[in-house]
C-alpha positions in Angstrom: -88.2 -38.4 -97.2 -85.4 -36.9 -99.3 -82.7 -34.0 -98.6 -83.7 -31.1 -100.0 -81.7 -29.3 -102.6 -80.6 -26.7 -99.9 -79.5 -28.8 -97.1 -75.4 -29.3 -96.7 -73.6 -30.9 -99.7 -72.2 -33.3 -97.2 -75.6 -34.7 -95.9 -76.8 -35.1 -99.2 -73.6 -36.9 -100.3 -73.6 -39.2 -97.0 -77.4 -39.7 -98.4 -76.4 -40.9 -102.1 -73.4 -43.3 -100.6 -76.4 -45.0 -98.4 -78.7 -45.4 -101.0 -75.9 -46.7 -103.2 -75.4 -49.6 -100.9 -79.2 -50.5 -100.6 -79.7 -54.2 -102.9 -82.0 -53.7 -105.7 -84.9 -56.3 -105.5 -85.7 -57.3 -109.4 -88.0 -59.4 -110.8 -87.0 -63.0 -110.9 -85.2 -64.6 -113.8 -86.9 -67.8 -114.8 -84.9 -70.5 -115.9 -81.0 -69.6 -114.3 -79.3 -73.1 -113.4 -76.7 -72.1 -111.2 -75.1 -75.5 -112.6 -74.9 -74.2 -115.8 -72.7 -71.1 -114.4 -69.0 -70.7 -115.4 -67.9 -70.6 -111.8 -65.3 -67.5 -111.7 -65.0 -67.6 -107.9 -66.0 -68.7 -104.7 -66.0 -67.0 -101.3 -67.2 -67.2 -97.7 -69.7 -63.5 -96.8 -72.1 -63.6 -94.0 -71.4 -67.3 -92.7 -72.2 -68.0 -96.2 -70.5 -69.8 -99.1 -70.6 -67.6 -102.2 -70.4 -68.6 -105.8 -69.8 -66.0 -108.6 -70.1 -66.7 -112.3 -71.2 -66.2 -115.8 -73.6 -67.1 -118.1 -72.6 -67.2 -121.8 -74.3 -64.3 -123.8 -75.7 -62.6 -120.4 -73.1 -59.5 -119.2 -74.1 -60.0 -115.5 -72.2 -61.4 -112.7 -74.1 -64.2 -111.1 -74.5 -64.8 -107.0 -75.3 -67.7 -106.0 -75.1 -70.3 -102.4 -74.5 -73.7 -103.5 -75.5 -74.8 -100.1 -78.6 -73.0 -99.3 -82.2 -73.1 -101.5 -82.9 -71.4 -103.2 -79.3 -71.1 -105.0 -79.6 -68.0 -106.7 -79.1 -64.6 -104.6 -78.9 -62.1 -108.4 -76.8 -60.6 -110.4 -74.0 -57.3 -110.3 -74.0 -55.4 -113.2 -72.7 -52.0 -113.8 -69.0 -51.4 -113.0 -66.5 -50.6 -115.5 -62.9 -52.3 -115.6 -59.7 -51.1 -117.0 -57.4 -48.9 -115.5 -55.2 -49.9 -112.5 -53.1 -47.5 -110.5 -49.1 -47.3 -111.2 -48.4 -48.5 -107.3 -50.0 -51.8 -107.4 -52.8 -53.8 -109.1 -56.0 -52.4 -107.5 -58.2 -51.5 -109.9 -60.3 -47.9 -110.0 -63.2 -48.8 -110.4 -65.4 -46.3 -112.9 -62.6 -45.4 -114.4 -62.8 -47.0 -117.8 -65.4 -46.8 -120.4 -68.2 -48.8 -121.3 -66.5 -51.3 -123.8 -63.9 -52.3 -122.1 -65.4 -55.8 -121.4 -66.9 -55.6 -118.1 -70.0 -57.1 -117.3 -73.5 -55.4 -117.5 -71.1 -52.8 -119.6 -69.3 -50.1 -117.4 -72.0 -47.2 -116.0 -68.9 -46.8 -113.2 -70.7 -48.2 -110.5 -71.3 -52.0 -109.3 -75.1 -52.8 -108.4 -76.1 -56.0 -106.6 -79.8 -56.7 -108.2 -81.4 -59.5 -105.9 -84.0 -62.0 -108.0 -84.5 -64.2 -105.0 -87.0 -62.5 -102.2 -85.8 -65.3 -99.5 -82.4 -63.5 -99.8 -83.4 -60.2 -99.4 -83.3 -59.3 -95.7 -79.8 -61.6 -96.4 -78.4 -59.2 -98.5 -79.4 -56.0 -96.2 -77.7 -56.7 -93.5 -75.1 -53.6 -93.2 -71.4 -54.4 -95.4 -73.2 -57.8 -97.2 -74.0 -56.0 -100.2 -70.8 -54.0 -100.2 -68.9 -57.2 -99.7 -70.5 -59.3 -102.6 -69.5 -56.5 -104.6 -66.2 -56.6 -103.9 -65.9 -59.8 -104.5 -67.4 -60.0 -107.6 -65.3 -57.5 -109.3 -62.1 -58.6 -107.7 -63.2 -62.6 -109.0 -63.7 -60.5 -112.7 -60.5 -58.5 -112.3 -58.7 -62.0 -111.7 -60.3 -64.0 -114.3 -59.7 -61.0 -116.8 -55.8 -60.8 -115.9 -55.4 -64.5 -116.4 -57.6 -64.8 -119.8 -55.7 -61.9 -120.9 -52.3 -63.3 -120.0 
C-alpha cells in the first residue's frame, strides 16, 4: 500500500529511500560470460567474493561471484560520475550529466538490476544491495581516475 499524497513529507521520503534500495529483478541476459568481463574490481560483500566489470559496447556494470553458480548476480546502471568535492576525492554522486561517461549513462541514481533469480533473496538481505553499489561506483571512479591519468 502506498503513502498517500497527504501523509508527512518525511514518511513519504523515508518511503522513496526504502524503495530505492529494493534490487530490481530483470529478465535474464542470455549469453553473458563472466570470463569474457574486463574485471574492474573485486571485493568481499556478504561472505561473498564479488567481481565487477565491463562488457565492451554494453554501459552496465557487471556483478558477478566467481566462486558460486551461477556466476552472474546483474548489472548497476544509472549513476552519473563527474564532480568531486574540493576537500577530498569522494565523488557526488548525481551530480554530473548524462554524458559524462558513466555507465548505463548518468539518471543520478545507481540501480542494482538482478538477472539471476538464485541470487535474489542474496541481494535483499538489508545493506547488500547498498553495498554492491558502492562498490561498483567506487571500482568505476578508480578505473576512470587511472585511464584518465
Amino acid at each position: 500500500m502506498g503513502v498517500g499524497r497527504l501523509a508527512p513529507h518525511r514518511v513519504r521520503a523515508r518511503y522513496a529511500q526504502a524503495l530505492k534500495e529494493i534490487p530490481l529483478p530483470v529478465k535474464s541476459f542470455g549469453g553473458i560470460d563472466p570470463e569474457g568481463l574486463a574485471t574492474v574490481a573485486e571485493a568481499y560483500i556478504g561472505g561473498r567474493r564479488v567481481r565487477i566489470g565491463v562488457l565492451y559496447a554494453i554501459p552496465r556494470l557487471w556483478i558477478t561471484f566467481p566462486d558460486i553458480l551461477p556466476p552472474v548476480l546483474g548489472f548497476v546502471t544509472g549513476f552519473a560520475t563527474g564532480f568531486y568535492r574540493a576537500a577530498g576525492d569522494r565523488p557526488i554522486l548525481g551530480a554530473a550529466s548524462a554524458d559524462q561517461g558513466a555507465p548505463g549513462l548518468g539518471t543520478g541514481r545507481a540501480e542494482l538490476h538482478i538477472t539471476e533469480p538464485d541470487h535474489l533473496d542474496w541481494a535483499r538481505q538489508p545493506g547488500r544491495a547498498q553495498a554492491i553499489k558502492h562498490e561498483a561506483i567506487a571500482a568505476w571512479l578508480a578505473a576512470q581516475r587511472e585511464c584518465e591519468g
